[in-house]
Every structure is written in C-alpha cells, then in structure tokens.
N, C-alpha and C positions, 0 to 999 in steps of 0.2 A: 493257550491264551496268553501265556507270560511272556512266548515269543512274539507276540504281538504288539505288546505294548515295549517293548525292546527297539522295535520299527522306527529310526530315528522318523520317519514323515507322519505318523500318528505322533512321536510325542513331540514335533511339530505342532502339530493342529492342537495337543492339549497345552502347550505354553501359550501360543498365540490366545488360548480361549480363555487362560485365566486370566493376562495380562489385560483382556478386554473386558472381562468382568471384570478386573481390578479397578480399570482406569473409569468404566463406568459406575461401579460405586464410590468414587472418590470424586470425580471431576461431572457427575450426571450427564444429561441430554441438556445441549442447548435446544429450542424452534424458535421457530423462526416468526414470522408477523401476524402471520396464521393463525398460529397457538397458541402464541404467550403476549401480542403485542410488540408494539415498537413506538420510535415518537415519528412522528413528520415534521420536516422544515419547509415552508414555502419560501424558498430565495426571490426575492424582486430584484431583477436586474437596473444597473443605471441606465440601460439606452433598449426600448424594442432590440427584437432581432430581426434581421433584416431580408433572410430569406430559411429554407426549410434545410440546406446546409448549415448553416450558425447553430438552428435547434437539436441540430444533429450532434454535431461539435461540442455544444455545450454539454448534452445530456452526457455526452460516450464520455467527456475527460472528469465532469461530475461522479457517474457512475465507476470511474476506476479509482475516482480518490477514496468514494468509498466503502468498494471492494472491488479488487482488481480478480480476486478468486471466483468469483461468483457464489461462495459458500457461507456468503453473512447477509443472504436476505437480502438484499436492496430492491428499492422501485422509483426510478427516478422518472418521470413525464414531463414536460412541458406542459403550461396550460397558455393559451394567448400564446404573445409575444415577448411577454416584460416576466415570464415567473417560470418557478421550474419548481417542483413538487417531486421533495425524497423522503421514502419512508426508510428506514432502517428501525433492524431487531432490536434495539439496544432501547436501555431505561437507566439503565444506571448512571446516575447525575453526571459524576466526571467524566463519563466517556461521551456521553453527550454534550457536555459543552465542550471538549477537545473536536469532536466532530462540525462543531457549530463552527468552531477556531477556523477548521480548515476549509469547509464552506467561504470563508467567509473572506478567503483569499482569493485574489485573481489568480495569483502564481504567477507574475512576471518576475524574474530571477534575472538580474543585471549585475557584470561586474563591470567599475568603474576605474578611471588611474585618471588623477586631474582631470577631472571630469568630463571625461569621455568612456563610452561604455568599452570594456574592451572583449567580451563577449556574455552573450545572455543563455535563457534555457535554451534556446530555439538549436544554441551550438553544442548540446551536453546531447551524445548520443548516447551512453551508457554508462551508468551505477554500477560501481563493482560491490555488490554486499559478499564480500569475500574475506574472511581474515587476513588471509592470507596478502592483500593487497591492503591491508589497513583498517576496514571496514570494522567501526564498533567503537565502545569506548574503554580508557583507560584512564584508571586511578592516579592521580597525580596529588601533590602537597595540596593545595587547594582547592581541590574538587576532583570530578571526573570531567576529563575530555573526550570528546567524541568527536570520528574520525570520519569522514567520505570521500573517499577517491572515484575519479569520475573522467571520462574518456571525451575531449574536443572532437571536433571536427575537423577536418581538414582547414578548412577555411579559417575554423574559429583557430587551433594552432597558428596557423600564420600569423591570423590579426593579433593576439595575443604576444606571441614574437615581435614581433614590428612595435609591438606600442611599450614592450615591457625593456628593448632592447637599451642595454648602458644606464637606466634609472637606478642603478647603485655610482656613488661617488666612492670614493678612499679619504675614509674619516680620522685614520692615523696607524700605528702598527704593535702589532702585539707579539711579543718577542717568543708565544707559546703557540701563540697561532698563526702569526704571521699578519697582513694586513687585514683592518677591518673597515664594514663598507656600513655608510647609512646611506638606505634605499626608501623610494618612494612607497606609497602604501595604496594599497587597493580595497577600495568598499565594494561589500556586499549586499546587494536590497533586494527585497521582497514587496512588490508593489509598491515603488517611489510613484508618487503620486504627481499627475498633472497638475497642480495647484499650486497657489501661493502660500506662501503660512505668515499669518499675522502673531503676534507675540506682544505683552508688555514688555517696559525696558527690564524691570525688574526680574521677569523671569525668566529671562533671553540670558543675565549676568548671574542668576544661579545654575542655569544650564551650564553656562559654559566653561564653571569652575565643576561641574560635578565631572563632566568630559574629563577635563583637566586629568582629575582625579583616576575615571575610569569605574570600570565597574566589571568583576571580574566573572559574576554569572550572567553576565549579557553580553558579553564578550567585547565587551570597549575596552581596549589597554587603554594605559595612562599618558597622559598628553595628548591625547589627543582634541584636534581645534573645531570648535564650533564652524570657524568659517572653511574650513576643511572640507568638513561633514555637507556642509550648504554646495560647494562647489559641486562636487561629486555626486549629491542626490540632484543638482540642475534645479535646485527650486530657489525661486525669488523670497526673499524674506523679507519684512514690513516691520518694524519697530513701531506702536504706538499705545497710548492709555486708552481710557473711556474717550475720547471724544480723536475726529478723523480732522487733522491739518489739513489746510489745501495743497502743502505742498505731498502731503502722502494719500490726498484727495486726485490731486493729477497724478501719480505715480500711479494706483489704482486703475484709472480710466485708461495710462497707457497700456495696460498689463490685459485688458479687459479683451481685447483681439486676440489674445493670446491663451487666456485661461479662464475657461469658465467657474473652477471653482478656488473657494480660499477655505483656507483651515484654520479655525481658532481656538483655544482652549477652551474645555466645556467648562461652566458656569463662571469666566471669568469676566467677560463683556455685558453690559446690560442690554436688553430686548432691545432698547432704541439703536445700540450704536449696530446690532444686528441688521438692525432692517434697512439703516443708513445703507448696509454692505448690499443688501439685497436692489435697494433703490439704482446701485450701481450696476446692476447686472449680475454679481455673483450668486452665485448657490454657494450657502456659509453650510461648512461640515464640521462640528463641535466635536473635538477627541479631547479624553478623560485623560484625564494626566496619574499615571502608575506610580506608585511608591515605591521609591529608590531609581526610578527610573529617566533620564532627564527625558524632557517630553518630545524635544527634537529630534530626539533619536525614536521615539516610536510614529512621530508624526512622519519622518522620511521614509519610511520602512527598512531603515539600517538595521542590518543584521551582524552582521562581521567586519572587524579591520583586519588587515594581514598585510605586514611589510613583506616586500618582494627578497630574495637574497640574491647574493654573488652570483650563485651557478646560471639560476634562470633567467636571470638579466643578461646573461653572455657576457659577465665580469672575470668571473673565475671558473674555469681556465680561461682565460682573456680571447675574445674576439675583437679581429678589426672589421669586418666587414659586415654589413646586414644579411648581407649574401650567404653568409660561413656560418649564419649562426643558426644554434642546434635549439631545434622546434620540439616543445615540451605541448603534447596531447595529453597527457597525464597529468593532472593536478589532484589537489586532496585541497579540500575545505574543511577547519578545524572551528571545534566550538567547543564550549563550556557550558558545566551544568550545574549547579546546589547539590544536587544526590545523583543519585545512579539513574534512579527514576525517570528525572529531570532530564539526564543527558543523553538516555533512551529515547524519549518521548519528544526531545529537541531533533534526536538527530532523525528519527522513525517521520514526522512532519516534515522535514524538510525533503527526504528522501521520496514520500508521495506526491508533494508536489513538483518537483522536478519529474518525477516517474510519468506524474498524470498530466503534464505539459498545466501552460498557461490557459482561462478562461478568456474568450478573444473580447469580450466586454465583463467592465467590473460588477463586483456585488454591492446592490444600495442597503441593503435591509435581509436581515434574517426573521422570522418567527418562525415558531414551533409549537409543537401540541405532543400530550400523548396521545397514542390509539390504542384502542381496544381489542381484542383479536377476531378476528370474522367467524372464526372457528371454535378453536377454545381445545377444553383439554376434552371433552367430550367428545368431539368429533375425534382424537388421538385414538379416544378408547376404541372409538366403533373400526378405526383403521388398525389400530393394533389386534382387534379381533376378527374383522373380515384377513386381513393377513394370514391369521393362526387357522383360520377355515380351510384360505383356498393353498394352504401347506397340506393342511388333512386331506382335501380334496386331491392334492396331484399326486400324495401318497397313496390314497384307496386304488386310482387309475395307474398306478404304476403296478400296484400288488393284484391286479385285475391282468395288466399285461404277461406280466412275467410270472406272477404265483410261485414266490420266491420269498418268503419274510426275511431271508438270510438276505438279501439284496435291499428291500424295501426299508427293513430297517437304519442299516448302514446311511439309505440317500436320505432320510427321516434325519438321524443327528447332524450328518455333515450342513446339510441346508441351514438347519437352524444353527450351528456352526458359522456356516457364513456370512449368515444374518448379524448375531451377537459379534463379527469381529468386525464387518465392517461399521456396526453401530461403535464397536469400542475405539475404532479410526477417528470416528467422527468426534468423541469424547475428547481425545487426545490432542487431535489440533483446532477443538474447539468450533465446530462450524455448526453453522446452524440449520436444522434439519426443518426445509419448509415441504412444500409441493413434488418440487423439481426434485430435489434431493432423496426423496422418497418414494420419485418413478423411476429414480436411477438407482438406487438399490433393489425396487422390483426386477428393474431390468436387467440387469449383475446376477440374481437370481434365478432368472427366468433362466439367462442362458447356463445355466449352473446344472439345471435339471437334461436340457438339454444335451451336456458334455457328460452327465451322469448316464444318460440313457445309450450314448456314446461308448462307455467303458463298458456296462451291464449285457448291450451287444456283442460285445465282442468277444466278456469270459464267457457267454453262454453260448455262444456259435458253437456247432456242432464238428467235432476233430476233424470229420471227412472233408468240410466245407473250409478248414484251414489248421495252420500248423497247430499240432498240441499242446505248446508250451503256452502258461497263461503269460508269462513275461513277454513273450513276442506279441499275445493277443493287446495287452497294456499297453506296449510299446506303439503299436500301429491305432491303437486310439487317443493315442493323447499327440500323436503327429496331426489328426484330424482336427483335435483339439488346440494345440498350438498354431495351427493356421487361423482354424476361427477367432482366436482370443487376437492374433495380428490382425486380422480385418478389424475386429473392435478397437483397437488401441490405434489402428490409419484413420479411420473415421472419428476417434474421439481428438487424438493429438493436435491436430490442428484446431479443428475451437477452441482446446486450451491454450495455445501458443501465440493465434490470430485471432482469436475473439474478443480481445479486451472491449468491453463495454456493452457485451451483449448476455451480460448479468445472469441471470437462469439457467440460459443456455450452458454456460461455463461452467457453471456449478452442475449441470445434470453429465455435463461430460469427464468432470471429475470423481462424482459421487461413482458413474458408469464404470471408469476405469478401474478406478480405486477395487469397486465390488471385482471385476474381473479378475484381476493382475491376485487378487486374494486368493478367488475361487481356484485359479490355475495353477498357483504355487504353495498351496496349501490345504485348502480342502479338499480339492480334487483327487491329488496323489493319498493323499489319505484313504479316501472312497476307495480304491482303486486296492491301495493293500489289504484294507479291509475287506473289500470284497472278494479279494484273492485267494485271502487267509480260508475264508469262510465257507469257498465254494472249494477249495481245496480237502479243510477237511470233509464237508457234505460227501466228498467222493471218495475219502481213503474208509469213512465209514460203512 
C-alpha cells in the first residue's frame, strides 16, 4: 500500500483534492440567480430599435459587458423595442452600481487631434492583456498608473499616421538630450455626446481655471484649455444665466437642425428657463456636477489628454515624406488612478467596453431591482442529494457488472474526486454555479464513468483475448480515452472562442471542459494505478 501512495499520479489526485477543499473552505460556492438571487436592470433605450438585428446586437454586446465567460449568471432579453431586461448574480452594493456604470454607456470610444476624430473603437481590433506588452498598472510618485496597449487597424494606422504626421514643432534644445519638441495633443472620449452644453458665465470661468490646474486622478494634466477640450469633443457651448437673450435665443434655433438635445447643470437653472428650452425644441438632460471634477469635462465624455511625441509624429528620426513615414498600429492608452483599486477598476472598464464594442443606440435611463431566487437553497439540497443517489446508483450497477469491490471502490472515490475538484475550480476563479454550470459538471462526470468503465475493461480482459501486461492494457484505454476527451474539447472550443453572447451556452461549455480536461489528467490516471495496483495484488495473492 505505501507503494502506492508513492504513485506520483495518486498523489496528484490527493494535492488537487485538498487544494479544492482548501479553496472551498475559504473562498465557498458562488450560485448563481437560481439560488441565491441577483438584481435586475431594465435599460430604456433613447430611440426604439429598428429591426430584429439592432435587438440582437444590442443584447450579444450587453451580454458580453456583462459576462463575456458565460460563468456569472447573466440573462439579458429584450422586451418591446425601447428596453432590454439584465439579470445578473450579483447584490453586493458596489458591484452593482459599477455594473450600472457600465450599462449605462454606449461605448463610443473616439480619439481626436484638433478636432477631428483620428480613429474610434470600431479601429481597435485587439487588447493585449499581456504584461508583457504593458498591460496592468504601475506605482508611480503619485498614484498608480494603468496601462492598455491595443492593436489598430490597418486603416485606422494609416489614418492615425496621416493626421498625426509633423504635429511636434522644435521648442528649443537640450544639451543632455538634444532637441525638444512641443507636440499637439490628443483627446480621448467616451460617449461625446450629440448635444449642446449650456453653462453659467460663472461656472464655465471655474471650470476653466480648474483645467488650468488639472487634476491628476482623472487624468487632466495641467494647462490644459477649456476651449481646447470644446474643439475636440465638437460640441457647441452657450454661455447664459437664468433667463435666454435673443441673441443666444437665435443661436439656439439655429443649432435646433442640428441637435436635438442640450445639456445643462442639474439644479442650476430654474423650471421656467427649462421649459423655455423645451418650447425650443430641445430635450434638456440635467448632469450633476462631481466634486473635484470640472463639469465639462464629465459633460464631453473626456477621458484622457495625451501629448503626441517626436517618434510618432515622424519627427524623430526625421521624416520628409508622408509616403516614408513609419505607421505605428501599436499604441497604449495610459491613465491614472487614487489607489490600486481605482486604477484596476479604471483600467478593467474601459477594457470591457472597448472589448464588448459600442451600443449602436444610447442609454436613456437605468432602474433596477433586487430579485429573489426562483429556487433557493432548498432546491440545492434536493440536487445535491439526488446527485449523491444517482453516484450510489451507477456505483451498485457497476458492482452488479463487474463484481469486483476492488474496482467499484476505486470509481466510488475518484468520481467524487472529480466532483470536489471541479467544484474547487469553480471556488477559485469564482464563477457562479447556476443551471448550465451544473449540467456541465454532470456531463464531465457522466463521461468520467464512461472512460472509467473504459480502463476496468481492459485490466479485466482475459490474457488469451489480449496482451498480459496491465501497462499495455492502460495504455490502449486511455488512447480511447484521449480521442474521446479531443472530440469533447472540438465541440466545446469553439463556443468558447465564437460564442460571445450566447451566455449559458459558454458557461456549460466551460464548466464541460473544465470537468473533462480534470477527469483526464488527473483522476483518471489515478483510477487506472489504482486499479492496477489492486487487481495486481488480487492475483499475486
């Protein structure tokens, strides 16, 4: 027996099994909507949808913002034409309004240079979440920065080139570095809005000295210009008090062809001068003004300034021609954060939306709710005990086949084996175990008993009907067995690779894998020595 547990692939199986006990007693079982709850958000769109593509489009880039795994529960539906209905597992306050945060975006991603865009998401074909390419953030004197490097397009490289080409001048020279350039600067926004923005005089001239200023966890460096910022977001801005001049009366009405809505500070205008605005035609959208934060900068949807430099202007090494010059697909977008937290959580958001593309119409309105669970922990119980039955069950029907307890036992631990580790997977990167997730651990185990009945055939085959050695017999059942487990992982791979937004599904072809890729390199070979072991000595006895 002591050479048994010597077996580097048993004491495989018993590392993996306490490591999963470990992690399940420390980090529990998530479930999923089912079991425990979750909240709902009704999104009201700003405009109907306009046919059963749009609803389609909207739901798949919804459901990948919020879960692109399929392993945290989601249910996102359409209702009508103007709403879209998400449930998600979650309860926990702050993750629920960071959730709500990113509902609550379109996800148009635009960069701009004297205001012109000079490429948006639509150009961003891939996210490197790589360290090794920058990806993450780092500790700096005044906070942490975080880092995203991100792959153009063909197209978008050119245009990017072409517009960014010689926008450094030579601002004078530095005897340690040689000449230095000041270069133009490029905004970054996040849903710049089709609208006007009206403003007091008063608060338009503390905006523009806070700019001035800058602000260094919201990533405005210093000096930066109000009318800069305007250029570049392409929005019209209106200066006025409580009551509307005729000459910013006609300015308004010319503007009115152009833009159905205007943005003004919430509670800063009175109800009349409100409806004055409405009498015009507009739809007025009231945003709350942030502390610390100038307001024009959250009313544009600016996210980032970033001066350009020497190199990728095609300054340094010097270029004469538009033609010569070297086309930069690689960029990195850099931000700042207050804490670590902050600049996770900054860089992780922006990263989903870019990831889960733009919504092709905006968000009017969010509410939400909590729900209750349809299920509850009582239906858990009766599934965690019908579970523990039909284990008893295909154990009695195995010791009925074969009348072998030295075999039946062995498939008895490994199974439940398999069960506790890929439950302790599930612990570990936190996913939530609803429905799906828990017909794809049946189904992990199903086939588990299957490749078990696979190995048990083969030590018991009779010498005359094939070679005597049990290592060949092993050997030529887990070649059966490595074919079967590849047809599961061709049929599972691709819904995880090409399924984004088809929720459940993903998650049952992960949970599916996951149980597999377990069963076959770990409990399996265990089973297998074990049952070697034991029909071996059965016969020297």
């Amino acid at each position: 027996m002591r050479d048994l547990f010597k077996n580097w692939k048993i004491l495989l199986l018993l590392v993996f099994l306490f490591l999963s006990l470990l992690s399940i007693s420390f980090n529990g079982l998530k479930y999923g909507i089912d079991f425990e709850g979750g909240t709902q958000f009704q999104i009201h769109l700003e405009k109907p949808l306009n046919s059963s593509e749009e609803v389609a489009q909207v739901t798949s880039i919804i459901s990948r913002r919020l879960d692109w795994t399929g392993l945290k529960d989601t249910k996102v539906t359409a209702f009508g034409n103007e709403f879209i209905i998400a449930q998600v597992a979650e309860t926990d306050p702050a993750q629920v309004e960071r959730i709500e945060l990113l509902l609550k975006k379109q996800g148009k991603f635009e960069a701009t240079l004297e205001g012109k865009t000079v490429f948006s998401g639509k150009d961003i074909l891939h996210i490197y979440k790589d360290s090794a390419k920058g990806y993450g953030i780092i500790q700096q004197q005044e906070g942490f920065e975080w880092h995203l490097p991100f792959l153009l397009s063909e197209e978008g490289a050119e245009r990017f080139t072409e517009m960014t080409f010689h926008k450094c001048t030579i601002s004078g020279f530095d005897q340690s570095t040689g000449r230095t350039y000041e270069c133009e600067k490029t905004y970054f926004f996040i849903d710049r809005p089709e609208a006007i923005v009206l403003m007091p005089p008063v608060m338009h001239s503390k905006d523009k000295d806070a700019l001035l200023l800058g602000n260094f966890a919201e990533n405005i460096p210093q000096g930066t210009e109000i009318e800069e910022l305007l250029l570049n977001a392409q929005t019209p801005l209106i200066l006025a008090d409580s009551n509307i001049s005729e000459t910013d009366k006609n300015t308004l009405i010319n503007y009115s062809s152009e833009f159905e809505n205007i943005i003004v500070p919430l509670g800063v205008y009175p109800e009349d001068f409100l409806l004055d605005l409405n009498a015009l035609g507009f739809k007025v959208n009231q945003v709350e003004s942030e502390q610390n934060i100038p307001w024009i900068w959250t009313v544009t949807g600016a996210k980032e300034v970033i001066s350009l430099s020497e190199d990728v202007t095609n300054m340094q090494p010097y270029v004469e021609e538009l033609k010569d010059a070297k086309k930069y697909s690689e960029l990195v977008i850099r931000g700042f954060g207050s804490g670590q937290d902050d600049a996770l959580t900054k860089l992780s958001n922006l990263t989903i939306i870019l990831e889960s593309g733009s919504l092709p119409i905006g968000v009017e309105s969010i509410g939400k709710e909590t729900i209750s669970p349809n299920l509850g922990s009582e239906f858990l119980s009766v599934v965690s005990l019908m579970g523990l039955l039909a284990l008893i069950t295909v154990l009695i029907v195995l010791f009925v086949r074969y009348r072998e307890p030295r075999l039946v036992i062995p498939m008895g631990f490994t199974l439940l084996s398999e069960v506790i580790i890929v439950l302790g997977f599930a612990s570990f990167i936190k996913w939530n175990l609803d429905l799906a997730s828990l017909a794809g651990i049946i189904a992990a185990v199903g086939t588990g008993v299957d490749h078990k009945i696979i190995i048990s055939d083969e030590l018991l085959r009779k010498e005359s009907d094939y070679e005597t050695s049990l290592v060949n017999r092993v050997k030529r059942a887990f070649f059966i067995i490595f074919a079967a487990a590849a047809t599961s992982a061709a049929t599972m791979l691709p819904i995880i690779f090409f399924g984004f937004g088809l929720g459940k599904l993903v998650g049952f072809a992960i949970t599916t894998l996951a149980g597999v890729v377990i069963g076959v390199f770990i409990t399996r070979p265990a089973f297998s020595e074990i049952a070697k072991y034991l029909l071996q000595s059965k016969k020297e006895n």
